[in-house]
C-alpha positions in Angstrom: -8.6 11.3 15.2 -10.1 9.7 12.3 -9.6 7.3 8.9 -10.5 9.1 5.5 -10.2 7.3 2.3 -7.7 9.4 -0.3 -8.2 9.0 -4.0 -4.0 9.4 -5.4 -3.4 11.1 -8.8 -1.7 7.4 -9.9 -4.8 5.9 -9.2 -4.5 3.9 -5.9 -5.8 4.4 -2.9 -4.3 5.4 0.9 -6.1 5.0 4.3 -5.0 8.1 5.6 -4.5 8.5 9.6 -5.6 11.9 10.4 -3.9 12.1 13.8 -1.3 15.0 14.0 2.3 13.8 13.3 1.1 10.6 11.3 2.3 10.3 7.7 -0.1 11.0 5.1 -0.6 7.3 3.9 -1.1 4.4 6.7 -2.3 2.3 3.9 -1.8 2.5 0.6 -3.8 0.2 -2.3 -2.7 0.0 -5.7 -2.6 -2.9 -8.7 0.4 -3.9 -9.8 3.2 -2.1 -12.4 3.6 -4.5 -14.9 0.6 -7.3 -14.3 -2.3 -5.1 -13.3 -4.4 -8.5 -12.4 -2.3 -7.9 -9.1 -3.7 -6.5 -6.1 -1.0 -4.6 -3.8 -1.1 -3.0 -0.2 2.0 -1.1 1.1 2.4 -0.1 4.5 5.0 1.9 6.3 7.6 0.7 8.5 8.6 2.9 11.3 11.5 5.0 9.7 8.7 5.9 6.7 9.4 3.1 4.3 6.9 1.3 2.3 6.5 -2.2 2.1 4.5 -4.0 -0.4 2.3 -7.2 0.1 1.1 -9.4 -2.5 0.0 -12.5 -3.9 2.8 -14.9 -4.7 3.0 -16.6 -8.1 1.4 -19.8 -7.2 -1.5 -18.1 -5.2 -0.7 -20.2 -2.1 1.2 -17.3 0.2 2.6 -13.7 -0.2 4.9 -11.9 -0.7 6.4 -9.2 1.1 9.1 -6.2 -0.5 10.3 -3.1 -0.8 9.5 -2.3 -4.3 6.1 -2.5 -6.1 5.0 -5.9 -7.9 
């Protein structure tokens, strides 16, 4: 078992698990869709379903959802 760092063809970047059975992407770092001053990382739930975590507006918290900043 082992981490490797994966280079996506829409620019971000996964942590990829390379224990058999794992989904490619454990991790996945990207910058944001419409504002790309915003730093994003998804991870997956257990059914396979990312969820994004970010920077709130006012910088004081996060915030956590299913769709990409």
């Amino acid at each position: 078992m082992g981490w490797n760092i994966k280079q996506n063809a829409d620019g971000t970047v996964s942590l990829v698990d390379g224990a058999a059975g794992k989904p490619d992407d454990a991790v996945i770092f990207g910058r944001g869709a419409t504002d790309t001053d915003i730093t994003w990382l998804a991870l997956r739930n257990a059914t396979g379903v990312l969820t994004y975590i970010y920077p709130n507006a006012t910088a004081d918290g996060v915030t956590v959802a299913n769709t990409k900043p």
